[in-house]
TORPA-219680 format. One line per field, with one value per residue (C-alpha): x, y, z. Coordinates in Angstrom, 2 decimals, decimal comma, padded with zeros to 5 digits. Layout:
px <- X | ...;
py <- Y | ...;
pz <- Z | ...;
//
This chain:
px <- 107,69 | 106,03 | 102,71 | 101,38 | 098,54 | 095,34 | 094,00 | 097,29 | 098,24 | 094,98 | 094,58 | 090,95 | 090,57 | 090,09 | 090,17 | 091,53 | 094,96 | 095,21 | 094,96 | 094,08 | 095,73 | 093,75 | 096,81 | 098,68 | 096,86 | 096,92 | 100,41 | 102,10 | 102,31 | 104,06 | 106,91 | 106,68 | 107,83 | 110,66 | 111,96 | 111,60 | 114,13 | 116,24 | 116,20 | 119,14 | 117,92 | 119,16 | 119,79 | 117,94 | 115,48 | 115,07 | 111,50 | 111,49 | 108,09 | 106,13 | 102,81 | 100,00 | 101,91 | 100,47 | 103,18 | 105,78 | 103,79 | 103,21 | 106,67 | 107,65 | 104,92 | 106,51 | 110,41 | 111,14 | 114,80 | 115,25 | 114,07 | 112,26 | 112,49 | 109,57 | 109,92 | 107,24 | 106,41 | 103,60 | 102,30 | 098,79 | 100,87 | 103,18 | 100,28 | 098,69 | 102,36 | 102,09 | 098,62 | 099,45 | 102,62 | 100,84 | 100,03 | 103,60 | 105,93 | 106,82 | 110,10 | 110,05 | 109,24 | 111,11 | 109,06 | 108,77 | 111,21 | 110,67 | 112,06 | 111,99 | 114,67 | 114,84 | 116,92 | 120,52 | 122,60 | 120,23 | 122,39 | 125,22 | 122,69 | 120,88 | 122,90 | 124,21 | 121,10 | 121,16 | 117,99 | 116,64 | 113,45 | 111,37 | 107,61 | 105,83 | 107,70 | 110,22 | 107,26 | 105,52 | 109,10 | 111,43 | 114,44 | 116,37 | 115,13 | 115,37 | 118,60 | 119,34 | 117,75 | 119,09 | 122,45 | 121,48 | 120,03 | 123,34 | 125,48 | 123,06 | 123,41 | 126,08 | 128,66 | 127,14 | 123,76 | 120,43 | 118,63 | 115,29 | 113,16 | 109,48 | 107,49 | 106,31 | 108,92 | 109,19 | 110,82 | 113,39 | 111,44 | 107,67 | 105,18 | 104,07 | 100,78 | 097,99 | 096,81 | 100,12 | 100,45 | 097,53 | 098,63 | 102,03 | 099,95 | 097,95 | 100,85 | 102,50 | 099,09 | 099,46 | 103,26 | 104,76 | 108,54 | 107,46 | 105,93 | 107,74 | 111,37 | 112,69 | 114,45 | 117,82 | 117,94 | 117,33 | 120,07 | 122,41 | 121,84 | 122,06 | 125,80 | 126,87 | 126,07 | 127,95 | 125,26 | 125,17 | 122,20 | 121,57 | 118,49 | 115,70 | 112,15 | 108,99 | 106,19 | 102,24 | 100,60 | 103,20 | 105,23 | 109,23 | 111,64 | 115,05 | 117,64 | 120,75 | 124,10 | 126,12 | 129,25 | 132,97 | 134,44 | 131,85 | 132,81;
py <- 109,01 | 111,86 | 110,63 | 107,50 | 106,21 | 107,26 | 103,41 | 102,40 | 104,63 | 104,74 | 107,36 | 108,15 | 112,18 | 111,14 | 113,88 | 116,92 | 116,99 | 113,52 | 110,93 | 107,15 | 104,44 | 101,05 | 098,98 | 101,19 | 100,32 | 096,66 | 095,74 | 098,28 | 095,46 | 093,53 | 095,60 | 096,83 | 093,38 | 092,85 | 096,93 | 095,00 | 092,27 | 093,92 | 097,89 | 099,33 | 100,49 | 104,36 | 106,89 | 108,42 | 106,75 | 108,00 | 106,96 | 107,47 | 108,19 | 108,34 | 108,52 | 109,34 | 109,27 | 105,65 | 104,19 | 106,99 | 107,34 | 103,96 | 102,79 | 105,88 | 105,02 | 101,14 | 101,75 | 104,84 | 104,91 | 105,91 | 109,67 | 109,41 | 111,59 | 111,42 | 112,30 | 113,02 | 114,89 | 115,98 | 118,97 | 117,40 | 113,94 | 115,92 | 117,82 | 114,58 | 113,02 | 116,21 | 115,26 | 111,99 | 112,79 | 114,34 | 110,76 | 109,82 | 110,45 | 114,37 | 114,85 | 111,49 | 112,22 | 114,85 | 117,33 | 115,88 | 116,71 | 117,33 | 114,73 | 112,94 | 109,74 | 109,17 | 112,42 | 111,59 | 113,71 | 113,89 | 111,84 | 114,65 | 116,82 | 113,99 | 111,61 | 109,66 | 107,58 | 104,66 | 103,34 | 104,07 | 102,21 | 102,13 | 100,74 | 099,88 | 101,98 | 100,49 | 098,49 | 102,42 | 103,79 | 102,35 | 100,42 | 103,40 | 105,48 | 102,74 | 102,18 | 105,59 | 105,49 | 102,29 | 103,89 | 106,92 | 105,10 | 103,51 | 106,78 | 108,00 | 105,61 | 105,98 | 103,11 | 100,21 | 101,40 | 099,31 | 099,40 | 097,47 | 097,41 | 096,06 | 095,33 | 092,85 | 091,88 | 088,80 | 085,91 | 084,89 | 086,42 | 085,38 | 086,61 | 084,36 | 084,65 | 085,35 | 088,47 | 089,66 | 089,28 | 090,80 | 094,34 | 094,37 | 094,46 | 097,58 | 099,46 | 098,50 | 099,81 | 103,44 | 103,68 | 100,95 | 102,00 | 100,78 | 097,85 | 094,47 | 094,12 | 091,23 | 090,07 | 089,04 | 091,86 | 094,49 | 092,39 | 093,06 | 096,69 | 096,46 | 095,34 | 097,55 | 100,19 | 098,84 | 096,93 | 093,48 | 091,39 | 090,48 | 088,97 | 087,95 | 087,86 | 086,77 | 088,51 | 088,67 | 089,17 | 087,76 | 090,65 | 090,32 | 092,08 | 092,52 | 094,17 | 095,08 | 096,62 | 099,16 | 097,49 | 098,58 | 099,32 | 101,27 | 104,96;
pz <- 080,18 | 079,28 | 077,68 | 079,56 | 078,36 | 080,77 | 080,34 | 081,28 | 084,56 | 086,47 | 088,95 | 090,24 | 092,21 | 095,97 | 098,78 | 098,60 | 095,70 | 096,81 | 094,24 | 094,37 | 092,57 | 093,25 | 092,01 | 094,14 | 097,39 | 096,35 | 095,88 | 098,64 | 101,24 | 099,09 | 097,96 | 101,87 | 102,69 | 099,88 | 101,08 | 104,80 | 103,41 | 101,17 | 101,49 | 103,64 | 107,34 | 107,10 | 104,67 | 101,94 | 099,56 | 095,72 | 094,54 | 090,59 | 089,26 | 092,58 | 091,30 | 093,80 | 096,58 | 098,55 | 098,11 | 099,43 | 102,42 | 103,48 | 103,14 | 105,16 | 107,97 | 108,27 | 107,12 | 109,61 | 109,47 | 105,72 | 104,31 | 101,67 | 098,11 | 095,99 | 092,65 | 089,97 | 086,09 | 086,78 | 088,69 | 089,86 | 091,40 | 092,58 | 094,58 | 095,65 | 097,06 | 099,44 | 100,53 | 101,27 | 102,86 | 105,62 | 106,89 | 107,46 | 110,31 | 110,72 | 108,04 | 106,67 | 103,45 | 101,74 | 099,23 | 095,52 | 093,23 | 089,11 | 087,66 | 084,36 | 085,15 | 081,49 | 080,99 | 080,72 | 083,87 | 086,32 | 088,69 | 088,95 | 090,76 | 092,40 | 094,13 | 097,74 | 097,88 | 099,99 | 097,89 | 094,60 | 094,45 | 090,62 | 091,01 | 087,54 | 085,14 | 082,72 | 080,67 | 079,98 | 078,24 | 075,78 | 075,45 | 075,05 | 077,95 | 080,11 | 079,70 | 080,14 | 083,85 | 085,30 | 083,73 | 085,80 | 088,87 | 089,47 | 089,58 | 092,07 | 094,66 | 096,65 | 097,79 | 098,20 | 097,50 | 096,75 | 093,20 | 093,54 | 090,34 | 090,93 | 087,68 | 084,92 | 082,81 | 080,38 | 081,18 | 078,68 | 076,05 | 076,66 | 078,94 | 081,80 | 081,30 | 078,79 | 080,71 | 080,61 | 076,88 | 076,48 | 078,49 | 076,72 | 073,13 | 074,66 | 075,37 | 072,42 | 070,86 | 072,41 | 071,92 | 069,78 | 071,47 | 074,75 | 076,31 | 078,84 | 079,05 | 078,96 | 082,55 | 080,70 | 078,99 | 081,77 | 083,95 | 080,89 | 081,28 | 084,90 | 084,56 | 082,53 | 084,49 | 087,19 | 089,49 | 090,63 | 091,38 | 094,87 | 094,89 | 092,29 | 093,82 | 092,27 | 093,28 | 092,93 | 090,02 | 087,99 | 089,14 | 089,31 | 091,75 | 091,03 | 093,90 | 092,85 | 094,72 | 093,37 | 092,36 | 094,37 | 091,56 | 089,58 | 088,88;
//
């Protein structure tokens, strides 16, 4: 999580600390509308791996009963998801918090989120440290808390398209650990760290959504 690949994680300088993401800006209206559908209406929001900051801030602008927490690695997006905060509602989103979500125990300090929302992330780690933050994701939710993953994934094994194929062999190139999950197997995970799927969205861009609720009996 660590060591993304530049070519991979695109962010061009824009004003100020503020950084731009174009595929950012390009697909924030349509995880607006699944959060619209399926995020809860109050309470506070976890974003792992924030990024820039667009998407934080325009979720906050059109979701105004949930706080949001922002969280980032590194100290220059962590600057430019204060920039853009400034164009949200006044105390809507909170200020980012260090955090690497593929460190095992970060839930005992942060936790009692009505939302923990990942954008783009689990096909730039590996199996292993995935696992360890959907394991981690669903202690920090509170009761009945919402999980919603956004992101390419393969679909029982194979990628769904030939541009899609093609981006999992370059980040396979850069780190041979990482690259597409595959949708069954991140479900599997997903249950045994106590969270049930709620709803299974496809999205643009060959993109896949998958919402999940913190199981009742889950420790």
């Amino acid at each position: 999580m660590t060591d993304t690949p530049p070519r991979i994680s695109v962010a061009h300088k824009g004003t100020g600390a503020r950084l731009h993401a174009p595929a950012a800006e390009r697909n924030a209206d349509a995880i607006l509308d699944l959060l619209k559908t399926h995020a809860p209406t109050s309470g506070t929001a976890l974003e792992i791996a924030s990024g820039t900051g667009q998407h934080v801030t325009h979720f906050a602008t059109h979701l105004p009963g949930l706080t949001w927490q922002p969280t980032e690695i590194s100290d220059e997006r962590r600057a430019s998801i204060t920039a853009w905060s400034t164009d949200a509602p006044e105390e809507a989103i909170l200020p980012p918090l260090h955090l690497d979500a593929t460190t095992p125990g970060w839930s005992a300090i942060h936790n009692g989120f009505a939302l923990v929302l990942l954008v783009n992330l689990l096909h730039l780690i590996s199996t292993e440290a995935a696992r360890t933050l959907i394991a981690e994701a669903a202690r920090a939710l509170a009761p009945d808390g919402r999980f919603i993953v956004y992101g390419p994934f393969l679909r029982d094994g194979h990628a769904t398209s030939d541009g899609d194929a093609r981006f999992d062999a370059a980040i396979r190139a850069d780190h041979p650990e990482a690259g597409y999950k595959n949708d069954a197997d991140m479900l599997g995970w997903a249950r045994d760290s106590g969270l049930d799927l709620i709803a299974r969205t496809e999205m643009p861009a060959n993109n896949l959504a998958l919402v999940m609720v913190r199981s009742k009996d889950a420790s």
